[in-house]
C-alpha positions in Angstrom: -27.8 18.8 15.7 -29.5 18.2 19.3 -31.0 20.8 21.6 -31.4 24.6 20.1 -28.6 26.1 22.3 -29.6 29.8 20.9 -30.2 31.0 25.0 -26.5 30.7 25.6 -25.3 32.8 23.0 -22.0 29.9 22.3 -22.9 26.9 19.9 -20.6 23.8 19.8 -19.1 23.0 16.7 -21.3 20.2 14.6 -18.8 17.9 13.3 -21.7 16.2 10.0 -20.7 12.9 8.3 -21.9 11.8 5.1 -21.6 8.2 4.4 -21.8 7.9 0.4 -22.8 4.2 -0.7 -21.8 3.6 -4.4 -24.5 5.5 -7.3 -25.9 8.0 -4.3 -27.4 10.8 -5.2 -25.5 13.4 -6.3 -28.3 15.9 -5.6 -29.7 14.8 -2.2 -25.8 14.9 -1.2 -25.3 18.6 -2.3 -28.9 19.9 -1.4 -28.0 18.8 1.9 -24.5 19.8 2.4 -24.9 23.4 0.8 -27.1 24.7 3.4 -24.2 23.4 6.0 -21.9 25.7 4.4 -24.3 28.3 4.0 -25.2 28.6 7.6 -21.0 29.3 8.3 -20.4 31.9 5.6 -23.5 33.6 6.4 -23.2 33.6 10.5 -19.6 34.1 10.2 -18.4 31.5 12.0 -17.9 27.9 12.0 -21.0 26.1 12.9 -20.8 23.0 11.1 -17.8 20.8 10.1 -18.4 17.9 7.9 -16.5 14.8 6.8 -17.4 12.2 4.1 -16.9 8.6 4.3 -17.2 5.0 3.0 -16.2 1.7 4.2 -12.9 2.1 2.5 -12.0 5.1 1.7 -10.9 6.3 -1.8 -13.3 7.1 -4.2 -16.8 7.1 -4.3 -19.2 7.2 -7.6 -22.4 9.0 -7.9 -25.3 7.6 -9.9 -24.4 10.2 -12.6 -20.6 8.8 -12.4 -19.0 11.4 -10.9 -16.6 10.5 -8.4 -16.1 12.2 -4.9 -13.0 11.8 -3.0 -14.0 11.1 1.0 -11.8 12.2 3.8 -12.1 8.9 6.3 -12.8 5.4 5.9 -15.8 4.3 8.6 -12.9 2.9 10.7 -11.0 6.6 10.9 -14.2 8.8 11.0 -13.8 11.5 13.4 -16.2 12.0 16.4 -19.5 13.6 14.5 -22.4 14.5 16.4 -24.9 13.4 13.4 -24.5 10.7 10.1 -26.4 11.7 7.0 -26.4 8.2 4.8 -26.5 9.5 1.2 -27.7 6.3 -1.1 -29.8 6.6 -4.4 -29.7 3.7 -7.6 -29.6 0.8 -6.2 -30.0 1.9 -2.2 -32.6 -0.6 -1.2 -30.6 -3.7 -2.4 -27.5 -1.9 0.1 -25.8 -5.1 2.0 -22.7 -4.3 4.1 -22.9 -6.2 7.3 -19.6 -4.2 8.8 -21.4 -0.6 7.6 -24.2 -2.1 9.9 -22.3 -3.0 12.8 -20.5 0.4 12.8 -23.8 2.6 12.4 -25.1 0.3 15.5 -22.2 0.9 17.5 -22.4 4.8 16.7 -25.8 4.8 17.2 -25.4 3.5 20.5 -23.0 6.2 21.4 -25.2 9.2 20.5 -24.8 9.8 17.3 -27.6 10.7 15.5 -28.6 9.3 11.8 -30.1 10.8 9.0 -31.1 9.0 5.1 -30.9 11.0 1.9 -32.8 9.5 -0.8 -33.1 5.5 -0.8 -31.2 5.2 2.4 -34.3 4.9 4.6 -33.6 1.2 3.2 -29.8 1.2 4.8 -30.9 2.5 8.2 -34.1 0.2 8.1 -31.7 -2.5 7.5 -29.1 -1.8 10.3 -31.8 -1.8 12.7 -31.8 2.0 13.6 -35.4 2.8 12.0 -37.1 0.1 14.7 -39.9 2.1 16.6 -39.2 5.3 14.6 -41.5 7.2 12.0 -38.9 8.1 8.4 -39.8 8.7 4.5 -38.5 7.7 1.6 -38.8 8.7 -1.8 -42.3 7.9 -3.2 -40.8 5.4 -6.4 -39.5 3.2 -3.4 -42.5 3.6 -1.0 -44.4 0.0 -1.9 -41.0 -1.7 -1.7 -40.5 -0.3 1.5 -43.6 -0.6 3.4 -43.2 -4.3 1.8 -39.9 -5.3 2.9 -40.4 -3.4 6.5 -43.9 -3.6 7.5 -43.3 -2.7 11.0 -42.1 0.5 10.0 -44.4 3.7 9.7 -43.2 5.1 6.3 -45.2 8.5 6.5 -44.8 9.8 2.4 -43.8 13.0 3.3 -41.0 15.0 2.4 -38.6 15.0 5.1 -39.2 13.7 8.4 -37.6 14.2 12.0 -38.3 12.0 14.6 -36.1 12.4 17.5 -33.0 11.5 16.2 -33.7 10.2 13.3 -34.0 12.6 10.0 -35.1 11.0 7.1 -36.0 12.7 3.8 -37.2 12.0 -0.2 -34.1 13.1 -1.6 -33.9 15.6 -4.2 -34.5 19.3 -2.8 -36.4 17.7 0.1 -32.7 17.2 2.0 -32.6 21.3 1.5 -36.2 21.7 3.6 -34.9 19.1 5.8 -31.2 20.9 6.7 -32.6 23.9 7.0 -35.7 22.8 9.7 -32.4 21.0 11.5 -30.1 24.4 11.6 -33.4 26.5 12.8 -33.9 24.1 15.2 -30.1 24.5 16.4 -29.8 28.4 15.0 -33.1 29.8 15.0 -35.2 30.8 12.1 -33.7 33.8 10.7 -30.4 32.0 10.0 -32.3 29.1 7.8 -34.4 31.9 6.5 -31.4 33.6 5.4 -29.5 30.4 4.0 -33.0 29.5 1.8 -32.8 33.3 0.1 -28.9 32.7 -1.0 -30.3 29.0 -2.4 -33.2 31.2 -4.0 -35.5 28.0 -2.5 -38.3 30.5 -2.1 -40.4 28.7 0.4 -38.7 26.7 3.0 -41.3 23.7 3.0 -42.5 21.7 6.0 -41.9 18.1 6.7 -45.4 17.5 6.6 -45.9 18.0 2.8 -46.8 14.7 0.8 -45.3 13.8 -1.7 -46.2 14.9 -5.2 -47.0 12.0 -7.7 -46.2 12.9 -11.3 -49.6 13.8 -12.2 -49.6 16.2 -9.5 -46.7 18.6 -10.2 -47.6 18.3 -14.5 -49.4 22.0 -14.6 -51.1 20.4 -17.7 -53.3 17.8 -15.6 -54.1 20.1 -12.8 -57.9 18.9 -12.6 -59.2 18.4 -9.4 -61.4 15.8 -10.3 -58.9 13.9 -12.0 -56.5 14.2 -9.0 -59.2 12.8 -6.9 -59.8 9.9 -9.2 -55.9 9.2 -9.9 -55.6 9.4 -5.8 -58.8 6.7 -5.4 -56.6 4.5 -8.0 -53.6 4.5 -6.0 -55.0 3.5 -3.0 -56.7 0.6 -4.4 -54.1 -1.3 -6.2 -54.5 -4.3 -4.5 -58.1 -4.7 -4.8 -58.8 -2.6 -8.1 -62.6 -1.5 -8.0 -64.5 -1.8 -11.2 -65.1 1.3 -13.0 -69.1 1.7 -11.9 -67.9 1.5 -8.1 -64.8 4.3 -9.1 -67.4 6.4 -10.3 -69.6 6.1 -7.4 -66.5 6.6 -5.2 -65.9 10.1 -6.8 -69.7 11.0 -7.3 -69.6 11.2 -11.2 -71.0 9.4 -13.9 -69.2 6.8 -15.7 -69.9 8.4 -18.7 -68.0 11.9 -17.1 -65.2 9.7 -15.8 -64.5 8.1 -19.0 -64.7 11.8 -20.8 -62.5 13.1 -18.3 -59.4 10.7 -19.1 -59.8 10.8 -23.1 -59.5 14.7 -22.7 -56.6 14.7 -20.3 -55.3 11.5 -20.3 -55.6 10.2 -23.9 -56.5 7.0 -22.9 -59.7 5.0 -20.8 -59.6 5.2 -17.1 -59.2 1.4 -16.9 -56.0 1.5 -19.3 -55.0 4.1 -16.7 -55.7 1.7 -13.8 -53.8 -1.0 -15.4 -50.8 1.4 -15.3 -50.5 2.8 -12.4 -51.1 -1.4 -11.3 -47.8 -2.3 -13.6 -46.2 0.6 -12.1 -46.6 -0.7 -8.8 -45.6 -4.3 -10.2 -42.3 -3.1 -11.3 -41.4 -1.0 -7.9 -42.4 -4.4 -6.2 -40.2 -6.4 -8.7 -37.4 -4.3 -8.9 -37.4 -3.6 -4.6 -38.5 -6.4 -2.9 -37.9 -10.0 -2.8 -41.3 -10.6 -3.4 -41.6 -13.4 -5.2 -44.0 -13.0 -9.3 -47.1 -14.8 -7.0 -46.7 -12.3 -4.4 -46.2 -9.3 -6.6 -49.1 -10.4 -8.5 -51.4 -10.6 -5.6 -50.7 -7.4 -4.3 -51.1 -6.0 -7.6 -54.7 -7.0 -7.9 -54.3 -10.0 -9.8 -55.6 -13.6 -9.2 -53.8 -15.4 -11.9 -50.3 -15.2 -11.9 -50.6 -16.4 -15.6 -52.6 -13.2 -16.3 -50.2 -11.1 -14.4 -47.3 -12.1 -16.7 -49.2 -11.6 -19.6 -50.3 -8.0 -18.9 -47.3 -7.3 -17.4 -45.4 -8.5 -21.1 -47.9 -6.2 -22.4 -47.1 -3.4 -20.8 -43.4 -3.1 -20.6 -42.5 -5.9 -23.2 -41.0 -8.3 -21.4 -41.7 -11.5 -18.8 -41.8 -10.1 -15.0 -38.9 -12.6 -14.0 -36.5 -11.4 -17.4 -37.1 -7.5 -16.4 -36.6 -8.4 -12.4 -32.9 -10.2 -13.6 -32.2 -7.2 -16.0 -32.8 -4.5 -13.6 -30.4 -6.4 -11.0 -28.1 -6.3 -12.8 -28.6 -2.7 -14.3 -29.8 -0.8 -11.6 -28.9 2.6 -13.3 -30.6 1.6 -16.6 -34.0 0.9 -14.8 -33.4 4.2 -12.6 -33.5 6.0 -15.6 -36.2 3.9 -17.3 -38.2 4.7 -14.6 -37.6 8.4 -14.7 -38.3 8.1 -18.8 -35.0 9.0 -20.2 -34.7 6.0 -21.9 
């Protein structure tokens, strides 16, 4: 997965290795590996190898419980020209000082790296994202940018930088696989690989993100959009709802008309939302402590923040930090709203 060796008409086997950390993605794991296989069935010959790994071998659990059985423990892995870390639930709280050493050391042999899902977190942490550009899913982007200011987080779906490949998880690792194998195959094989996936469009890295309210075809109001986009980017220093208005060139009395009819609530009810959203990514991600989270949420009073924060999801910010600790897969899917 370096140079597009296309001219010489012989391609060297790309020996792939995918180091599962426990509750990974099941998805960003297969929407990456599929396309791998995809690419040898469809060219007729062996272009890719892959391997998958963990510190010690055995077994490794998905966030949806399913176990995989890996070929190599970290300490057996064969030579691979590229490492995909495949993390998800849990991802940004990844600590595994050894995993770290042995990414560094095949880092500093050539080996490229690549994060599925959360693992932007894992690669951050080893040291291998220093003075490169990655993504990460958006839940974990404030948590990110918080815990590793020094590092551009770019919100888009996939990108490549060098030898770096970083991606949002979900489909996003299928976009991102097959820009790598046109890259290395040309275009036509990728194009070919997306058709037998039926992934219709074969997206670029460049795409942002979708928040929620984006991809619902129910709230697809461009004004609303552009009022939902002015909220996010203020979190920290909410502006009053006169200056929102202003901001967007409406009328406070359109603004407030416009979120009863789509929204069902006031725009500053919507604010305060997407603020105890933000809150509970910051509690839940970071080491921030209720002070810090508070201020970045655009809150003064600490005492205030607790009280909306109660409010909101019914419980103290330090008793919903502890629970979600300790049940990471119970706030993954609180978050997603399946609980």
């Amino acid at each position: 997965m370096k140079c597009n060796e296309q001219q010489s008409g012989v391609s060297k086997i790309d020996t792939i290795g995918f180091l599962l950390v426990p509750d990974f993605s099941m998805i960003a794991f297969t929407a990456a590996v599929e396309p791998l296989r995809l690419a040898n069935h469809i060219s007729g010959r062996e272009l890719y190898r892959w391997a998958l790994l963990s510190p010690n071998g055995g077994v490794q659990r998905a966030s949806n419980g399913i176990g995989i059985c890996v070929d190599h423990t970290i300490a057996d892995a064969p030579p691979m020209s590229a490492v995909m870390v495949c993390s998800g639930v849990g991802g940004h709280w990844y600590e595994d000082r050894a995993v770290f050493s042995w990414m560094r050391r095949s880092a500093a042999q050539g080996t490229a790296f690549g994060a599925l899902c959360t693992a932007s977190h894992i690669l951050a942490r080893a040291g291998l994202l220093n003075g490169y550009r990655c993504t990460i899913h958006w839940e974990n982007m404030a948590g990110f940018a918080e815990t590793f200011p020094e590092i551009e987080a770019t919100g888009e779906l996939f990108t490549i930088d060098r030898n770096r490949f970083t991606c949002a998880g979900g489909t996003a690792a299928t976009d991102m696989m097959l820009h790598l194998i046109a890259a290395r195959h040309g275009e036509k094989l990728a194009a070919d690989i997306a058709e037998q996936l039926l992934h219709t469009k074969i997206r670029a890295g460049s795409v942002r993100q979708q928040e929620e309210l984006q991809t619902n075809p129910m709230l697809d109001h461009e004004d609303l959009n552009a009022a939902v986009a002015v909220m996010q980017a203020n979190i920290e220093e909410p502006l009053d709802l006169l200056t929102l208005a202003a901001e967007l060139g409406q009328s406070r009395r359109n603004l407030e008309r416009l979120f009863r009819r789509y929204m069902n609530c006031s725009p500053a009810k919507y604010y305060l939302g997407l603020r105890m959203k933000r809150a509970r990514q910051l509690l839940c991600q970071t080491r921030m402590s209720v002070m810090e989270v508070s201020i970045s949420c655009g809150f003064i009073s600490a005492t205030h923040f607790s009280k909306c924060y109660r409010d909101h999801f019914g419980v103290a910010p330090r008793s919903d930090r502890q629970n979600q600790r300790h049940s990471p897969l119970a706030a993954a899917h609180e978050f997603a709203g399946l609980t």
